[in-house]
Legacy VTK file of the C-alpha trace (Angstrom):
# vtk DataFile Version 3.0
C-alpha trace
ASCII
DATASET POLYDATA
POINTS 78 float
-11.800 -179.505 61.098
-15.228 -181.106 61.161
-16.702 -184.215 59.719
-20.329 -184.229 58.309
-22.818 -185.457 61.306
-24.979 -188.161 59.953
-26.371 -189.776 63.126
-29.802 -188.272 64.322
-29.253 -184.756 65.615
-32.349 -183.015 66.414
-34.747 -182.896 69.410
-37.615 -182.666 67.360
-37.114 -183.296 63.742
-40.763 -184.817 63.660
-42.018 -181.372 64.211
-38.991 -179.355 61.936
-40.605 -181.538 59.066
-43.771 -180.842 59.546
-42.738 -177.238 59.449
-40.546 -177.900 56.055
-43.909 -179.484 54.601
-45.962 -176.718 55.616
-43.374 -174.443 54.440
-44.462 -175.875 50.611
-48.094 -175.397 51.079
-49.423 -174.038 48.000
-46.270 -173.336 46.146
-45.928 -175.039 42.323
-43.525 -177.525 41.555
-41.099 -174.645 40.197
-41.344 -172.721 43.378
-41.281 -175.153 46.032
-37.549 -176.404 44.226
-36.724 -172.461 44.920
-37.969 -172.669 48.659
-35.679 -176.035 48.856
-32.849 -174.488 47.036
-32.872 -171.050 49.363
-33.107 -173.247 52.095
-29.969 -175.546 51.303
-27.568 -172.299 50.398
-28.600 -170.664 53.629
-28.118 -173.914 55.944
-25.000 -174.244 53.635
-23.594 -170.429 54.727
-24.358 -171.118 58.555
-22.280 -174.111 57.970
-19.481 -172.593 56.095
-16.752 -175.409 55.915
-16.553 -176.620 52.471
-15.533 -179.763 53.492
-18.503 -180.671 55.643
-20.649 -179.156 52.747
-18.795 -181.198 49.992
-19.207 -184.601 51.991
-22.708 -183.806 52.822
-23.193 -183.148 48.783
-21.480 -186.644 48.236
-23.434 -188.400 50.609
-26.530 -186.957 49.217
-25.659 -187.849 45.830
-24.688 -191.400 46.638
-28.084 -191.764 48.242
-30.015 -190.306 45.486
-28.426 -192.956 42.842
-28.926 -195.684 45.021
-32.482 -195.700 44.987
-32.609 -194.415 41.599
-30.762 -197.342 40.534
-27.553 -195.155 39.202
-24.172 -196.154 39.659
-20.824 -194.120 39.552
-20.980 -191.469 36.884
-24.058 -193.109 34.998
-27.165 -190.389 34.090
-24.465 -187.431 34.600
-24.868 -184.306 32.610
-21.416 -183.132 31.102
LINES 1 79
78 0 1 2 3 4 5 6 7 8 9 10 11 12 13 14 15 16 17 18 19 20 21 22 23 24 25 26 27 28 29 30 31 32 33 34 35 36 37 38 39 40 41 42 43 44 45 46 47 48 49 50 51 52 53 54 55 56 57 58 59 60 61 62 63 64 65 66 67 68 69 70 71 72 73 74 75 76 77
């Protein structure tokens, strides 16, 4: 089974972000969320181990209430 890669991965992620920026050009708030959200279930299907997904979910979680200050289950909708 595989474990969720967190060390630096890409040959060129300066350019890939670039693109991703580019990629919101002109889009509102509400649609540039939808461009992210598309984007996350379709790297999510090429993926496909729901283990791998569920850490990389954690870990981005964690990381998001870190530097928003939010511990454990704090700021949680039910």
């Amino acid at each position: 089974m595989s474990r969720l890669n967190t060390k630096p991965n890409m040959a060129d992620a300066d350019e890939f972000y670039a693109r991703l920026m580019a990629a919101h050009d002109g889009l509102t708030k509400t649609q540039s969320d939808a461009l992210n959200a598309r984007l996350i279930l379709i790297l999510a299907n090429h993926v496909g181990d729901a283990k791998v997904l569920n850490e990389a979910l954690e870990a981005a979680t964690n990381s998001a209430r870190q530097q928003a200050g939010i511990s454990g289950k704090e700021g949680r909708k039910p």
